[in-house]
MIMITOR-451232 format. One record per residue (C-alpha): residue in three letters; x, y, z. Coordinates in steps of 0.001 Angstrom, whole numbers, padded with zeros to 6 digits, always signed. Layout:
ALAXYZ/...
***
This chain:
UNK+052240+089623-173510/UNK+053865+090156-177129/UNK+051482+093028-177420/UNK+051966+094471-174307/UNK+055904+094117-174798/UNK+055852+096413-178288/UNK+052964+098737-176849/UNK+054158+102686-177535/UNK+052923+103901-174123/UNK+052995+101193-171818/UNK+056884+100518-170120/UNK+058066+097140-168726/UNK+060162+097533-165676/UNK+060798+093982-164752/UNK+063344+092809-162167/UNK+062105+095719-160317/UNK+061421+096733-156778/UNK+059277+099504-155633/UNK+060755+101272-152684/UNK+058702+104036-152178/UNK+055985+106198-152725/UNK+054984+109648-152500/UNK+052074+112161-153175/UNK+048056+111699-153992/UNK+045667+110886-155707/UNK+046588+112175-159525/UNK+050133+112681-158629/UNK+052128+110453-156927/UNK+056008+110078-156954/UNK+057424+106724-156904/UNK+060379+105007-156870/UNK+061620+102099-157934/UNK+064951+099884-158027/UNK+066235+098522-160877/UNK+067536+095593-159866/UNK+071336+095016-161658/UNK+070768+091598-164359/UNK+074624+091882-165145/UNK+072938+091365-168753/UNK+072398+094418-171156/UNK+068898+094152-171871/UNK+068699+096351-175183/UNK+071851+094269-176248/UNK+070542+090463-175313/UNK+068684+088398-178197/UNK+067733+085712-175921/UNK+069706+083006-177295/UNK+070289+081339-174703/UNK+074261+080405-175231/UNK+075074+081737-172381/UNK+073120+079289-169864/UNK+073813+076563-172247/UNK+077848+076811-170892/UNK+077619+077980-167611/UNK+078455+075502-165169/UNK+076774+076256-162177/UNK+073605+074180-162109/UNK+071255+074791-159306/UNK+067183+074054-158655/UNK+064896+075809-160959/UNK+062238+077922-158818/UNK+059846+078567-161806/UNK+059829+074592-162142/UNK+059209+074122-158471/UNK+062600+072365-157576/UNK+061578+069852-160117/UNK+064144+070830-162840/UNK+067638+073080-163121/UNK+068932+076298-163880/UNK+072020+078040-164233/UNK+073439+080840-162662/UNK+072579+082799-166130/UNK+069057+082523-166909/UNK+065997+083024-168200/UNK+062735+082974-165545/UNK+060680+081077-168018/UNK+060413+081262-171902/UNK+058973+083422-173897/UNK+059154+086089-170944/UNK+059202+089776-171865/UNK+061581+091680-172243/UNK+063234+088387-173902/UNK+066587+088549-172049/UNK+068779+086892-169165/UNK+069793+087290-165656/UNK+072521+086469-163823/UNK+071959+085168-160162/UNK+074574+087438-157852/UNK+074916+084667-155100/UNK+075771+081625-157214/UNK+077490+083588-160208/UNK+081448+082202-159732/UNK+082582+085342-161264/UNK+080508+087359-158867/UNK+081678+085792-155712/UNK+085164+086113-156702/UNK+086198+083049-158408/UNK+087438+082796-162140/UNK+084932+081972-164648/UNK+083052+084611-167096/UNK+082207+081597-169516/UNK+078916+083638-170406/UNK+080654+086667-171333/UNK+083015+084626-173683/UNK+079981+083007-175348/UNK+077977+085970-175978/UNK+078083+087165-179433/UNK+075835+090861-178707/UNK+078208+091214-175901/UNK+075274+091524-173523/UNK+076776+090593-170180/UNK+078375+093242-167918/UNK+079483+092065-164504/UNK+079848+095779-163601/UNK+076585+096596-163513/UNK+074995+098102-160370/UNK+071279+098607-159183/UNK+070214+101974-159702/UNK+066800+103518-158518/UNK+064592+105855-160960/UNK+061719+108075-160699/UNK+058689+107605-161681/UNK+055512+110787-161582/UNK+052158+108647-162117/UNK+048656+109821-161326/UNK+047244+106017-160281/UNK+048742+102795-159069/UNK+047240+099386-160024/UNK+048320+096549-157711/UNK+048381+093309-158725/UNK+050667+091371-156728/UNK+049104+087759-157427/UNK+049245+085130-154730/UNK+051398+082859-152812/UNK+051015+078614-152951/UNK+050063+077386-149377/UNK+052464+075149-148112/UNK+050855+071733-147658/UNK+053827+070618-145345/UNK+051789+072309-142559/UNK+049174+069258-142920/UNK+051314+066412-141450/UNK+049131+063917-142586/UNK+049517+064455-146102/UNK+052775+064132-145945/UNK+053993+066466-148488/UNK+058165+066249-148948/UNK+058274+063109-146939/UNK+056474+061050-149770/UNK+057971+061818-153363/UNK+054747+061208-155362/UNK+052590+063711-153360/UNK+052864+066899-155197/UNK+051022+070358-155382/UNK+048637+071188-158180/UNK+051178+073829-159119/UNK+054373+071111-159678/UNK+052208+069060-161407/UNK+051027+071820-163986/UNK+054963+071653-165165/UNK+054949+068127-165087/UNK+052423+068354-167457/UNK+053821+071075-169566/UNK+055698+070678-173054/UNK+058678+073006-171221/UNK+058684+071798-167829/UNK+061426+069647-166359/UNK+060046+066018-168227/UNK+058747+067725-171515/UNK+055360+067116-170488/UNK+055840+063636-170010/UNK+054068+062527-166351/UNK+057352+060743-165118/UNK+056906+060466-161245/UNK+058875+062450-158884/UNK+060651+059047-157436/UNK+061073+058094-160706/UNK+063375+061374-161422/UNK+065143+060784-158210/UNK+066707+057292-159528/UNK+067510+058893-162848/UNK+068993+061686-161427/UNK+071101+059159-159361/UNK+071831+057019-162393/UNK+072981+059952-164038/UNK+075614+060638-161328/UNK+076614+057128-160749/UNK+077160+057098-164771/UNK+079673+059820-164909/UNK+081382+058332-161581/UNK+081642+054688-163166/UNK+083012+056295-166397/UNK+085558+058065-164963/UNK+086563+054916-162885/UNK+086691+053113-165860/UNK+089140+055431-167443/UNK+091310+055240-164449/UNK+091285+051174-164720/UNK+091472+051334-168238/UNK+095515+053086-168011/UNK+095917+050125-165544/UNK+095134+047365-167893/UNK+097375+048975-170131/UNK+100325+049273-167921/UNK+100199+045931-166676/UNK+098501+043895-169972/UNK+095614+042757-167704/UNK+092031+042799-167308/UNK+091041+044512-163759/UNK+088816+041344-163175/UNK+090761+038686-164049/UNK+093661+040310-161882/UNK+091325+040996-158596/UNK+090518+036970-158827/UNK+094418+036806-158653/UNK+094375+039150-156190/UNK+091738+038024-154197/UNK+093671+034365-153985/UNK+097422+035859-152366/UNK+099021+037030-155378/UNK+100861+040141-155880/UNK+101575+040324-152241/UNK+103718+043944-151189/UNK+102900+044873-154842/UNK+101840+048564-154174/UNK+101173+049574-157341/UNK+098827+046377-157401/UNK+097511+047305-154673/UNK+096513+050448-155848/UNK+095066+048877-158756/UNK+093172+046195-156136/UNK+092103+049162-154252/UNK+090568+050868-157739/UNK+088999+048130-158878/UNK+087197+047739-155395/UNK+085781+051314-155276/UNK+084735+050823-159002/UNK+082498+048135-157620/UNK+080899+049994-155286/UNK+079855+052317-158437/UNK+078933+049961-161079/UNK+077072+047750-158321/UNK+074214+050271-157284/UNK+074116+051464-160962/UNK+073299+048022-162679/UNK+070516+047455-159959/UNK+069074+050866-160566/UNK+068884+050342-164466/UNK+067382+047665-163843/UNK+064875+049338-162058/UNK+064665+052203-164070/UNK+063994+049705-167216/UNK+059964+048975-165171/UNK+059353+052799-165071/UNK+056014+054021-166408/UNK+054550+057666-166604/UNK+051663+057675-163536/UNK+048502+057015-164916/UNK+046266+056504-161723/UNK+045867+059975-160515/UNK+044122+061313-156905/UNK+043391+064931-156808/UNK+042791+066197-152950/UNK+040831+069637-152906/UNK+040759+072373-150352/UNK+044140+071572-148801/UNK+044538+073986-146689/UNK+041040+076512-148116/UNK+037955+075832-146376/UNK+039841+074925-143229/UNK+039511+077069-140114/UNK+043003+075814-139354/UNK+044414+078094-141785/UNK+042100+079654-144531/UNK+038327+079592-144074/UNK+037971+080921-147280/UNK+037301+078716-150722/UNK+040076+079239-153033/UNK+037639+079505-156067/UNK+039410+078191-158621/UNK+040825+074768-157748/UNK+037944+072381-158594/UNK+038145+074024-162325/UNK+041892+073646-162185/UNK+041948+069877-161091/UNK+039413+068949-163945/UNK+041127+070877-166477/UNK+044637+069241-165163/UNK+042949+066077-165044/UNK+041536+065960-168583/UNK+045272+067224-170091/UNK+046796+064188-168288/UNK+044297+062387-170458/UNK+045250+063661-173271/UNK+048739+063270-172560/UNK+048211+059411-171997/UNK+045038+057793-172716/UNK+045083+055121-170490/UNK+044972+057734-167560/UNK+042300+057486-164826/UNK+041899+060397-162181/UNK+039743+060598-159233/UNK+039122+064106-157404/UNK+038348+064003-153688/UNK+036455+066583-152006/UNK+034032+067794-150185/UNK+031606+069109-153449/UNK+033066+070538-156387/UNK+032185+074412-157004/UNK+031392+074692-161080/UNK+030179+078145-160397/UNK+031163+079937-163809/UNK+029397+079931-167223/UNK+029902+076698-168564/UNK+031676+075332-165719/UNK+029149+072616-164905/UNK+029314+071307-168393/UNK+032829+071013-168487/UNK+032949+069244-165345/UNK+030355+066786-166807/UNK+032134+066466-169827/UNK+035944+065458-167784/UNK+033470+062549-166146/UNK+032039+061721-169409/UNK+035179+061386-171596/UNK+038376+061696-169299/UNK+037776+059067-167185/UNK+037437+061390-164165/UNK+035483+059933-160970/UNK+034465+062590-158406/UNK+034110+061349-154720/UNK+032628+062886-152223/UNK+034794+063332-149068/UNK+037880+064202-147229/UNK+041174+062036-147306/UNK+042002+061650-143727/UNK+045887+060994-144145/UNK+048365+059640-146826/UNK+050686+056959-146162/UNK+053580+055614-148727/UNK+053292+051823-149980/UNK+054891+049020-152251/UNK+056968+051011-155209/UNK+056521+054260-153969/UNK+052781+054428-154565/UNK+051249+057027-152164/UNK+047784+055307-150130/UNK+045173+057415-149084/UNK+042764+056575-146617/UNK+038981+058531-146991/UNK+035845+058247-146215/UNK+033173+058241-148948/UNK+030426+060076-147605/UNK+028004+058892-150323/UNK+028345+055595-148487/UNK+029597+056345-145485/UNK+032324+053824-145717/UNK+035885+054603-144757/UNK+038227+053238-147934/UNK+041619+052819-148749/UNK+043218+052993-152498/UNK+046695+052876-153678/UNK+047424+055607-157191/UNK+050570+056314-158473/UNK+050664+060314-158195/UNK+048704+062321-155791/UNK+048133+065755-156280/UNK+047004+068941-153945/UNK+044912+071057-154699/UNK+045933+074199-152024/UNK+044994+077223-150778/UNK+045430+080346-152584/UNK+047060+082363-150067/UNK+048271+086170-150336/UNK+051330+086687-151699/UNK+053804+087138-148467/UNK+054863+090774-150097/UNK+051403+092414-149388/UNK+052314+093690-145889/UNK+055551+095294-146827/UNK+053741+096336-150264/UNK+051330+097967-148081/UNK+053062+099721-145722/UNK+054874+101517-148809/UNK+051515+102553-150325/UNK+050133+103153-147020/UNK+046828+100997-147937/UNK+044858+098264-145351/UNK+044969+094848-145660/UNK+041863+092417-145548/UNK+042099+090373-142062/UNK+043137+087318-144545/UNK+045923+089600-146152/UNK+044829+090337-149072/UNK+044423+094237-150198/UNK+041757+095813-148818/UNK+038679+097529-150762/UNK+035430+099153-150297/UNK+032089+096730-150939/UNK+030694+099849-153470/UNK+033995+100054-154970/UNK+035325+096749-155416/UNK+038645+098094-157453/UNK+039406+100797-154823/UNK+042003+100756-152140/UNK+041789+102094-148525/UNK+044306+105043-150396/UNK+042698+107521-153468/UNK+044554+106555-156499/UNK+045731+103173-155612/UNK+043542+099953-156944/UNK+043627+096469-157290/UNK+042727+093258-159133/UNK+042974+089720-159344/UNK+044699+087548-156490/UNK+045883+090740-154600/UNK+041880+091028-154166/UNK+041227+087903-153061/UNK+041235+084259-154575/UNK+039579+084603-157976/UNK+040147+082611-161079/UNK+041558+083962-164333/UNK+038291+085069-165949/UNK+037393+086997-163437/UNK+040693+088265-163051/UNK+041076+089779-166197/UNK+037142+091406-165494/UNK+038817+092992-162743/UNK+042058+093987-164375/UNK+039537+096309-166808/UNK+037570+097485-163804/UNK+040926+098647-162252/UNK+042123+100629-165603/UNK+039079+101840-166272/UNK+038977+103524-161990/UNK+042788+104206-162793/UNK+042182+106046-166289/UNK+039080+108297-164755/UNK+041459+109339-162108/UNK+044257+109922-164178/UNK+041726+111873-166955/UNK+040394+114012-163831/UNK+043952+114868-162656/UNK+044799+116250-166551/UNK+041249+117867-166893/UNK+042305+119907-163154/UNK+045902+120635-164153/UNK+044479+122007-166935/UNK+042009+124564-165555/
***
């Protein structure tokens, strides 16, 4: 991406929109809006100060909800070009309250809430689209129960559990787990600003809050108010420190999750929503399953489905090898539902079809492996290039011309083509410059004559 980044002839518009476009095959006319980042991009090092003050904290998308943001951010890190945005509908200084911390902290003077979305031109003679894919939702199976039961994640969320910038640094804490923390957290500023409050009251009066609530408790004081204020205090602080001891206490028995169940074809090879296979997933579940090994070597995994496609060079070996050494199992069937038990531990029910004996087993993460479905852009995308879409969604192409588009000019590649993995991705991403380069070569070579 570095190299693509410093590249003389190739232009990064990101934070862009394409709006419309115009022409044929050789010459088209585009346009595009440039979306406003209220941050100078030619100005902004990528430091970072500016999120580091901000005070608006809100859910992290690229983390999946499982970490936080600020309202001035970067998407992910090491993203080209390497600067910030700032969100318009949770900036304070955008919505009309005071603030502008980030513009205080900036030393390149980068931000500028002024800034406006402008559209440009842009005269190409091709059009690659590669619009990547959308995550299916695995709320749609109710028996999985996906965002009713905490530890039941997507293969997606779990890939930033597992990496060294995610939300837990890579560390497999389970999502219930981060709950309580996250509530320990809050209870902890709570309880220290009660204490503070109690501590000017044992000051005034010369008197710790406990021994003087026994007092209390027993008559004394009586038509005191300020006592009673204190009594009242004291009472609320309980209801703080109360919840928080228990939950430490809890929080002391956490461990990372180190029996792992990996579901496949959640929601692919299902005529309820995508007949299709996804292609990728069974690779994707061994490889996640052999990094949580690494990560903790006491991990086990097991990966449920209905056969596990190893169809690319090597594949099969590496799939041996994650049985061999990382302490995968592979079973062969479909988990019929998922319920929650003791400590949060998700239980699936299955039947193994090997011995055709319906089981139940308790892990303590379960992950799902879903459906690569087409990113919910391509109709809009499509009805501004004026190209077909597959009856699935994806882009549509021609059997002799896999790269091609139902429009001259316009071609496609990777998950905008259909569900492919990243090898064969990047195959396809040549195929598609090499279509897009003859065109654009046979559009110079008429000009010219």
């Amino acid at each position: 991406m570095l190299d693509v980044g410093r590249h003389p002839n190739i232009e990064l518009l990101a934070y862009s929109e394409v709006l419309d476009v115009k022409g044929e095959e050789g010459d088209f006319r585009v346009t595009v809006k440039r979306k406003a980042r209220y941050v100078d991009e030619d100005k902004c090092t990528g430091c970072g100060a500016c999120k580091e003050k901000c005070p608006t904290v809100l859910s992290d998308a690229f983390n999946e909800g499982l970490g936080e943001r600020r309202a001035i951010y970067s998407w992910f890190a090491q993203g080209i070009p390497s600067t910030h945005t700032i969100d318009p509908d949770h900036c304070r200084q955008l919505n009309g309250k005071k603030c502008g911390i980030c513009a205080k902290v900036c030393q390149a003077n980068a931000v500028n809430f002024e800034q406006k979305d402008r559209n440009i031109e842009l005269d190409v003679g091709a059009i690659i689209v590669a619009s990547g894919y959308d995550v299916f939702d695995p709320s749609r199976i109710p028996e999985y129960q996906y965002r009713e039961i905490p530890n039941v994640v997507t293969a997606i969320e779990f890939e930033r559990l597992l990496s060294a910038s995610g939300p837990t640094g890579g560390h497999l804490d389970r999502p219930s787990d981060l709950a309580v923390e996250a509530e320990i957290g809050t209870l902890k500023k709570a309880h220290e600003k009660s204490l503070k409050q109690l501590k000017k009251l044992e000051e005034k009066f010369g008197e710790a809050s406990a021994d003087f609530h026994a007092k209390y408790k027993e008559g004394a004081y009586q038509g005191d108010k300020d006592r009673e204020k204190w009594a009242e205090k004291y009472e609320t602080h309980l209801t703080i420190e109360e919840p928080l001891l228990k939950l430490e206490a809890q929080a002391e028995k956490f461990q990372t999750a180190k029996k792992l169940a990996f579901i496949q074809c959640v929601g692919s090879r299902d005529f309820r929503f995508y007949p299709f296979c996804s292609g990728y997933c069974c690779m994707h579940s061994i490889k996640e399953a052999i990094i949580a090994r690494e990560h903790e070597p006491e991990t086990t995994s097991t990966i449920f489905g209905m056969d596990i496609r190893a169809v690319g060079k090597g594949f099969e070996e590496y799939k041996v090898r994650g049985g061999n050494q990382s302490n995968i199992t592979y079973v062969r069937g479909r988990v019929a539902e998922i319920n929650e038990g003791p400590s949060h531990n998700p239980v699936l029910t299955y039947e193994d079809t090997r011995e055709g004996v319906v089981k139940s087993e308790a892990f303590d993460l379960v992950i799902l492996a879903t459906a690569c479905a087409p990113s919910s852009g391509n109709p809009e995308l499509a009805k501004i290039l004026d190209v077909e879409l597959s009856p699935f969604g994806f882009f549509k192409t021609d059997a002799s011309q896999p790269m091609d588009t139902t429009r001259p000019g316009i071609f496609t590649c990777g998950c905008a083509h259909s569900p492919i993995d990243i090898p064969e991705s990047v195959v396809q991403a040549s195929g598609a410059a090499a279509r897009a380069a003859r065109t654009v070569m046979g559009a110079g070579m008429r000009k010219a004559s």
